[in-house]
N, C-alpha and C positions, 0 to 999 in steps of 0.2 A: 677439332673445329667446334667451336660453340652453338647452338641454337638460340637464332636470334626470336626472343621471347614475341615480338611484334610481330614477326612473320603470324606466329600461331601455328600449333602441330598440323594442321591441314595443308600448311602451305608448306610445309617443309619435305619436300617430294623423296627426302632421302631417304622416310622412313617409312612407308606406307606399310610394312609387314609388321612393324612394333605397334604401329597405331591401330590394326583392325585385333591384334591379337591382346592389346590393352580393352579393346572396345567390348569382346567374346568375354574378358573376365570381367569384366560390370555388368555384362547383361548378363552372365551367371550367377554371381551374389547377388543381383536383386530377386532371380527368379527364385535360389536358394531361401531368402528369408520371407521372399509371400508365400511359399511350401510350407514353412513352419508354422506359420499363423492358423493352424486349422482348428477345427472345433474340437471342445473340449467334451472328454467324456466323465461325466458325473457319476457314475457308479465304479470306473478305474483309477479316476486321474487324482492325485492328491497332490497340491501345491509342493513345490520344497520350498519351506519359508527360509530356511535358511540362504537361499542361493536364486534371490527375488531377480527375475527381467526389468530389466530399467524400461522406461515405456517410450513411446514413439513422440513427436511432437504432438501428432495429432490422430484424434479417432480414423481419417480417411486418409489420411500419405504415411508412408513409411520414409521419414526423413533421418539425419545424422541425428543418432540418439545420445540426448543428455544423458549426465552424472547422475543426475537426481533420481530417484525410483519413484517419486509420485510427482506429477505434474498437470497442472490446470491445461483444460481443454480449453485451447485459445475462442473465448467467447467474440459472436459474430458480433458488425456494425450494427447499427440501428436501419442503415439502408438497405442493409443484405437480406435478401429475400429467403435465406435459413434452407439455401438448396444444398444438396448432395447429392452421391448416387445412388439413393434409397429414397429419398424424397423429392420426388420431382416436379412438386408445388410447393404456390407458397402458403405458408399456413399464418391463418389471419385467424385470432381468436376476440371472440365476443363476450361480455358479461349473459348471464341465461336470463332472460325474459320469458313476459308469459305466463305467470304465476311461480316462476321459480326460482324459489326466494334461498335466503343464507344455509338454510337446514334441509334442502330437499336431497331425497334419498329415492332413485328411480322406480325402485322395486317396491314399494313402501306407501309411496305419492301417487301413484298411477289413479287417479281419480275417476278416467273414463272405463277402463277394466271393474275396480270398486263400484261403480254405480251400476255398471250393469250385471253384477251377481243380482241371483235370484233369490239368496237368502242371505241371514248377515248371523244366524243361529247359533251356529257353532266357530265365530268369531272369524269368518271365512273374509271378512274384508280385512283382517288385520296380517292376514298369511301375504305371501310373494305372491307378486303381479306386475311381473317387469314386461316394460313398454319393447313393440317391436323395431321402435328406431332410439338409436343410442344417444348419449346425451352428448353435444357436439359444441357446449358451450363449457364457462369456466363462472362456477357457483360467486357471487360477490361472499366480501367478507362482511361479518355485522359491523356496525358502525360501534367505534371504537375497542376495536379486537386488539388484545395485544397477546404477548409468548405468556403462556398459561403458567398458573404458581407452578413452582416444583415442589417435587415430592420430599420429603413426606408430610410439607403443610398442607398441600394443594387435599387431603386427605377431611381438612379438617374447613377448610375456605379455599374458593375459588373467583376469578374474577367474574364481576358481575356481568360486562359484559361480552363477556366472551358469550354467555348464555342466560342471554337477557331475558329471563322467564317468572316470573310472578303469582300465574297461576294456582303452583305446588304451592306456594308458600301462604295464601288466602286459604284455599282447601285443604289442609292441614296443619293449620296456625295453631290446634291445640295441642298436637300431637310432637312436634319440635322435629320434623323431620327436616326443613333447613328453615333458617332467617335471613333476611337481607339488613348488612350494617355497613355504611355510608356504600363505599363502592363493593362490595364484596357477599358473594351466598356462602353462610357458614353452616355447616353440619355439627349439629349440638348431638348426633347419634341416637334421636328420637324414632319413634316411633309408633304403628298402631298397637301394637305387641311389645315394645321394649317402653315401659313406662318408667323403670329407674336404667333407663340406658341400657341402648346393645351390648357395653361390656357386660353386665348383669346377666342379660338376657343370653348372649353367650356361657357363661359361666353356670346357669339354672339347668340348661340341657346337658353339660357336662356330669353336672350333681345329679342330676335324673336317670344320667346311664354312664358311670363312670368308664364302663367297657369304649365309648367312643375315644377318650384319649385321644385330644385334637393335637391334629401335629406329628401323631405318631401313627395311630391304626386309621384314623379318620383325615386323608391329605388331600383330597379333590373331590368336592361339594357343588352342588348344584341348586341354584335358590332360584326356587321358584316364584315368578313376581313382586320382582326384589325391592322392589320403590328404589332407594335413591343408592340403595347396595350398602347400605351403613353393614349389613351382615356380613358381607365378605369383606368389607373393608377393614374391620376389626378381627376379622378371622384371621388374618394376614401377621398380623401379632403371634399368632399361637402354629402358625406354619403352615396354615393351610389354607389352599387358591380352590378362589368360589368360581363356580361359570356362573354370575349372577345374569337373569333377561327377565325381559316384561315385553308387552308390548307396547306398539306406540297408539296410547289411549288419551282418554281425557284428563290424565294427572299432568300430561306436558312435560314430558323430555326427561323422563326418570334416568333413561338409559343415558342419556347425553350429558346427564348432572356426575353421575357415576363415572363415565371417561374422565369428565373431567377434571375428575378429581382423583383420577389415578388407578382407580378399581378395574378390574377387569368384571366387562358387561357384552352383553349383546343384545339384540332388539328378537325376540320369539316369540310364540306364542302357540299352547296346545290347544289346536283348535280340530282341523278334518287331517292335517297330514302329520309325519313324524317330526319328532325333533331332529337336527341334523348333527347329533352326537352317536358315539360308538355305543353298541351293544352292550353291555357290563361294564362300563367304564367308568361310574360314578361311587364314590364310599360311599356317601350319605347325602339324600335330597332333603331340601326344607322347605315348607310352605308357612309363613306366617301370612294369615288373613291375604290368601295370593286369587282368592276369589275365582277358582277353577271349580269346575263340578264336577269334583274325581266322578260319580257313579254315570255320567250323561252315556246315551249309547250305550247301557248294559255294560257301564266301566272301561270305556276305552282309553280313556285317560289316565288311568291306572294301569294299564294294560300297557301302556307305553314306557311311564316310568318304571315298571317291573321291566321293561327290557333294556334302556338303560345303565339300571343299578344292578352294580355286580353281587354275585353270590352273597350271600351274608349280610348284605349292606344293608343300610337303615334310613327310612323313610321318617325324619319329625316334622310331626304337623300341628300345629297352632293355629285352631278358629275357634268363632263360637261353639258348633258341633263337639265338640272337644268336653267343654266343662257347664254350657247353659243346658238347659233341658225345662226352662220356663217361655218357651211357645213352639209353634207345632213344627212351623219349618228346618229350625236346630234338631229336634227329634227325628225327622223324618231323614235328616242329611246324614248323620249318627249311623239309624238303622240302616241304611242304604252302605256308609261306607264297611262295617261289620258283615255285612252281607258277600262285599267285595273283594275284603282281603282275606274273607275267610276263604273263598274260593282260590283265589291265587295264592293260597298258602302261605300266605304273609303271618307273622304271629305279634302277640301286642308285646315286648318287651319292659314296657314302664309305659305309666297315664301318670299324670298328676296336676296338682294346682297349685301356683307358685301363693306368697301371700300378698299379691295384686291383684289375685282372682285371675290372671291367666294360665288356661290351661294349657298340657302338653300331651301327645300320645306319642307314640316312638313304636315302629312298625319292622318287623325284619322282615327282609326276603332269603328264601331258604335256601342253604346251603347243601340241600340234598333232594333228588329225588321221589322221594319212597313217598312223600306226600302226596306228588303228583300221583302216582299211582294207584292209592289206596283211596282215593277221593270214591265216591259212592258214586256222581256223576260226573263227566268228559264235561263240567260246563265253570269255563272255559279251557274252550281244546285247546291241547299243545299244537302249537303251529307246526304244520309239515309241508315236505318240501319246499322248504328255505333256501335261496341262493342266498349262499354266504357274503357273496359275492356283490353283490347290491348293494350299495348306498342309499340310508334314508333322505334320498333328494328327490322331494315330488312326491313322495311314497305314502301312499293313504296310513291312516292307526287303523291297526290289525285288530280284527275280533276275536285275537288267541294270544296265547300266551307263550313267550318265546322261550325256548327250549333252555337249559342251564347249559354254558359249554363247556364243554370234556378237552382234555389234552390229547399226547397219541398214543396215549394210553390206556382211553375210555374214562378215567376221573374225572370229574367235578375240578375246573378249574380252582388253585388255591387262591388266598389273597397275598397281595403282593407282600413283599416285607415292607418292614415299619420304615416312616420316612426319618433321616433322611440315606436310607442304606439302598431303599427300591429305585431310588435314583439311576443308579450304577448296573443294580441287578439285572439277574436274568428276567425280562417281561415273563407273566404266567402265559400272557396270550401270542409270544412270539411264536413267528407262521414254526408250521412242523414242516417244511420242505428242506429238505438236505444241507443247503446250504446256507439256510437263515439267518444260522445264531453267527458264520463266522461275517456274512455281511453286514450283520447288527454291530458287532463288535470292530469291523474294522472303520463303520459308521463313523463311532464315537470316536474312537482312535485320531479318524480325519480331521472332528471337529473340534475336539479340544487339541490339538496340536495350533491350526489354522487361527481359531477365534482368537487367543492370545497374543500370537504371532504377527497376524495380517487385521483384525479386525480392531482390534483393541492398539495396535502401536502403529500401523502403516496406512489407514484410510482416515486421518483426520479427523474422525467424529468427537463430536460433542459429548461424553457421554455420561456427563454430569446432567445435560438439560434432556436425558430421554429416560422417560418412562413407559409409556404405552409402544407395545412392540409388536408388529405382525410378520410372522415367518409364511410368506404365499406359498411355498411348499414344503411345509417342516418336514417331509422323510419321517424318519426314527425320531426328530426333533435334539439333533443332537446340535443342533444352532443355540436352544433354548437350555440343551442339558449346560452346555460352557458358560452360559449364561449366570448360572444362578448363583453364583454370591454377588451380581453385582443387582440394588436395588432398582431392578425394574421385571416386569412380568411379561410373557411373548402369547400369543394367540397364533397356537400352533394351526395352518388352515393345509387337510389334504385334500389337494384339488379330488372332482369327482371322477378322471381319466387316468390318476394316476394308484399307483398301488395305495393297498387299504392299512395304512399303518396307524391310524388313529386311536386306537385299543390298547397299542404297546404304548402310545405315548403318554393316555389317561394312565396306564400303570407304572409307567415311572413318576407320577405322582405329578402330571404336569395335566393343561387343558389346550384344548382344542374344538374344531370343528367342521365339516365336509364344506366344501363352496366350488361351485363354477363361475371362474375368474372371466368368462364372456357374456357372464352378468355383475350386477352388481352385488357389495359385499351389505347386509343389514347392519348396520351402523349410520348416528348421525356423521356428517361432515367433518371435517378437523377434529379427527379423535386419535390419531396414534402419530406418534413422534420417529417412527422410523419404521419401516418395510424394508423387509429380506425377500429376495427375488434368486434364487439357486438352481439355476437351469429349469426355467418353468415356461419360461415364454419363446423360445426359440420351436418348444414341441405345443404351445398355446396359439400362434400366432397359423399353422393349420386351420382352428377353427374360429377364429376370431380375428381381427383389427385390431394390431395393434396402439394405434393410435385412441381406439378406445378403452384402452387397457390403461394408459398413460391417465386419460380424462379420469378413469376411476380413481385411480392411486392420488389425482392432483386434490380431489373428491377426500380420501380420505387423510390423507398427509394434514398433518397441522404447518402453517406457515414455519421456515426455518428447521423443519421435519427433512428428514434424511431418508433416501433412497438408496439402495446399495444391490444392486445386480450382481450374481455373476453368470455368464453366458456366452454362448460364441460368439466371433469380432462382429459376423454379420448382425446380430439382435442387436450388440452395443454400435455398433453405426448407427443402426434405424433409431436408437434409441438418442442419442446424442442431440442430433439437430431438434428432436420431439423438444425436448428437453429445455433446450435453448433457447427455443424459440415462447416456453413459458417463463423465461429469465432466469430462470433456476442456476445455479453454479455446477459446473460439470466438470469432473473428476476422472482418470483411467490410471489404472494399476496392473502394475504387469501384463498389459493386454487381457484382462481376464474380470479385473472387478470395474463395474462402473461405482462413483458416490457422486449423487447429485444431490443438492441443499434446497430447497424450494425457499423460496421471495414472499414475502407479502405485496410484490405486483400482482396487479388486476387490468386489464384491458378498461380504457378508458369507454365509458358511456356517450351513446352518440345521444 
């Protein structure tokens, strides 16, 4: 006898034991597959790309799952109030008022903290001074902002107004460091010090110390008071990534012209606290005319970059003190700096004067010992009792001199090998605990299998239109190792809670730097085209709001800039609706990766 379909199985009395035991195996498969969604572990779990999970309709139901392996997160109404079960208001965003205009940077701008330091001596208002409430607004864009040149002309011209700044270019109109023509600021690679061009200028410190060999012994550089970064930008040619930084002074947005254009920059400044770079991690620092007073404080400034710059490495310095000795202040900068590296055991390697009349000194740091010890006096002391363990975040400059570090062997750490082999290598300063080198190794294993796999052919990106790249927690940096034949540069950032790998990533030839993500990051506004987020916010979101995590990254993302999560379902829930509800395009992949696109929307102005 047939079942009549309109009855409906409910009414059909003959089978009530088929229908409750049909009922027990669906409420088992569903309980079966919310089991399976659990969090991912990031130091076990390795994707198989070959054998991708097709993904769910949507970030919050688990619905009958499409064909497709990647699918748009069905974006809300305009009516929908952007709820879910992690958000349970509604989020209404506002343009920032209040003096807070297109380039405001929290940590940076705090102008009530600024005004009331007591001194401004040792460049104490140009350091961090992040505000105690967060920024709960959405930055406006400049008027007429559009997608920034790509690289690698954006190198040579950028749009004018994306960074509509003029100042630079009145106060160093002789010097050619940029010009403005019809809409566009072009980089002629002028400068105070490069009078026949940075390439020159590059090439003169080469012939000066041929032992540098850029590109090979000399791969990750540090310029100090970069102006507009023409130095590493041109470095870039010969294979070698500058951490160029300045602060934010009266030249007006050096650092911001540099993103711009493609360079890898940061906003610093050696003033009362450390830099927030690793211990030995630097080949060769540069100073042209970077107007710092290595000797200030009994050479604390010097004192900082010898901890820095790894063994061996080489300090060139270009100012007047260098080659004038016709008035008193050059002389007295001179004896003072002689005074300084002789103490810290630095030695002169090459001085000389190009035939533009500028000169160069070239400074090593020692690669041994025995100096330190045979010095007549302890001045300055080698630093003791050192936690290794410390990050220079908040951390005053030392009045000592930091120890050279040994292996587990007691030796003088080696230099890495020549680029591009130290890449791959074994780091000199991978940890010595048991099982380092095979975590190190299965690191890289993960990421270059994954990057190509899932990053490069399964998340949609763009990845012709990115250049500026930020990895929130580069690990070993094996995000940025899979990266490198394709032309763009990553700023590898290890948060200050999580382990200290920063050291091994400068010696695979690559750059970085320490930050706590529950503050803001020093950089202008719209300067990086895509952030890598790799299980960092699921153990962030402990100490912070996430929601002002999101404001940050909305802060740094350039419009049409790309966001790429991966983290448990719970973080990509809360993250979703955030997301959305900034109009952004929202993306899920195998349950595991978010890609969101940011909009050139703005909240309309009341």
């Amino acid at each position: 006898m047939a079942i009549q379909v309109e009855g409906g199985i409910l009414k059909e009395r003959k089978y009530p034991l088929v229908f409750m035991i049909l009922l027990l195996l669906i409420s088992a498969v569903v309980l079966l597959l919310t089991n399976t969604a659990s969090t991912l572990n990031p130091t076990s779990f390795y994707p198989d790309a070959e054998n991708p999970q097709p993904l769910s309709e949507s970030i919050t139901e688990e619905q009958e799952k499409p064909p497709e392996e990647q699918r748009i997160l069905p974006q809300k109404k305009e009516e929908d109030d952007f709820r879910d079960d992690f958000v349970d208001s509604i989020i209404h965003w506002e343009v920032c008022k209040g003096g807070i205009g297109v380039d405001y940077m929290p940590c940076l701008d705090n102008m009530k903290a600024i005004k009331a330091l007591r001194s401004r001596r040792h460049m104490e208002h140009r350091e961090r001074h992040c505000p105690k409430s967060k920024l709960h607004c959405l930055l406006p864009l400049p008027k007429g902002y559009r997608v920034p040149v790509p690289w690698p002309k954006s190198r040579d011209m950028i749009w004018y107004y994306n960074v509509p700044r003029t100042k630079l270019i009145e106060y160093k109109k002789e010097q050619n460091w940029v010009v403005k023509s019809d809409n566009y600021l072009v980089f002629p690679g002028g400068g105070t010090q490069f009078k026949d061009g940075v390439d020159h200028y590059v090439e003169y410190i080469e012939k000066t110390l041929p032992a540098i060999q850029w590109g090979k012994n000399i791969r990750v550089v540090l310029d100090v008071g970069c102006g507009v970064a023409s130095f590493g930008g041109y470095l870039l040619d010969k294979n070698v990534l500058t951490m160029s930084f300045a602060p934010k002074d009266e030249h007006e947005a050096q650092i911001q012209f540099a993103l711009e254009r493609g360079i890898p920059a940061t906003l610093s400044v050696i003033g009362t606290q450390k830099l927030t770079f690793a211990d030995n991690g630097f080949d060769l620092i540069h100073c042209a005319r970077c107007r710092v007073h290595w000797d200030a404080d009994g050479g604390k400034p010097l004192f900082e970059l010898n901890r820095i710059l790894r063994p061996g490495g080489f300090f060139a310095w270009s100012a007047t003190p260098v080659y004038r000795d016709d008035n008193e202040r050059d002389k007295k900068v001179w004896k003072a700096m002689v005074r300084v590296t002789k103490a810290m055991c630095w030695t002169v390697v090459a001085k000389t004067v190009d035939s533009n009349g500028i000169g160069l000194v070239i400074y090593q740091k020692p690669n041994s010992s025995s100096c330190y010890d045979n010095r007549k006096e302890n001045d300055p002391p080698i630093c003791k009792n050192m936690d290794t363990k410390d990050k220079p975040w908040y951390a005053l400059l030392s009045p000592c001199i930091t120890p050279l570090p040994v292996d587990s062997n007691g030796n003088i750490q080696s230099w890495p090998m020549p680029w591009p082999q130290r890449l791959t290598a074994k780091p000199p300063s991978l940890f010595t605990v048991p099982d380092a080198r095979e975590t190190y190794y299965n690191d890289s294993k993960h990421w270059s299998k994954l990057v190509p796999e899932v990053y490069m052919n399964s998340l949609s990106l763009n990845w012709s239109s990115v250049r500026n790249i930020m990895d929130m927690n580069a690990g070993y940096a094996g995000f940025a190792t899979a990266l490198i034949d394709l032309p763009v540069w990553v700023m590898n950032v290890v948060p200050i809670d999580m382990a200290d790998t920063l050291g091994i990533i400068n010696d695979k030839g690559l750059i970085g730097m320490y930050h706590d993500w529950c503050e803001s990051f020093n950089t202008y506004p719209r300067t990086y085209d895509l952030l890598h987020s790799s299980f960092l916010l699921e153990a962030l979101q402990k100490r912070c709001d996430i929601m002002d995590v999101v404001v940050e990254i909305d802060r740094i993302l350039r419009p049409e800039g790309y966001l790429v999560v991966q983290d448990s379902m719970e973080v990509i829930r809360k993250l979703g609706p955030i997301l959305r509800s900034l109009h952004w395009s929202v993306k899920l992949y195998r349950n595991q990766f978010l890609v969101a696109k940011k909009s050139f929307w703005r909240p309309q102005l009341s």
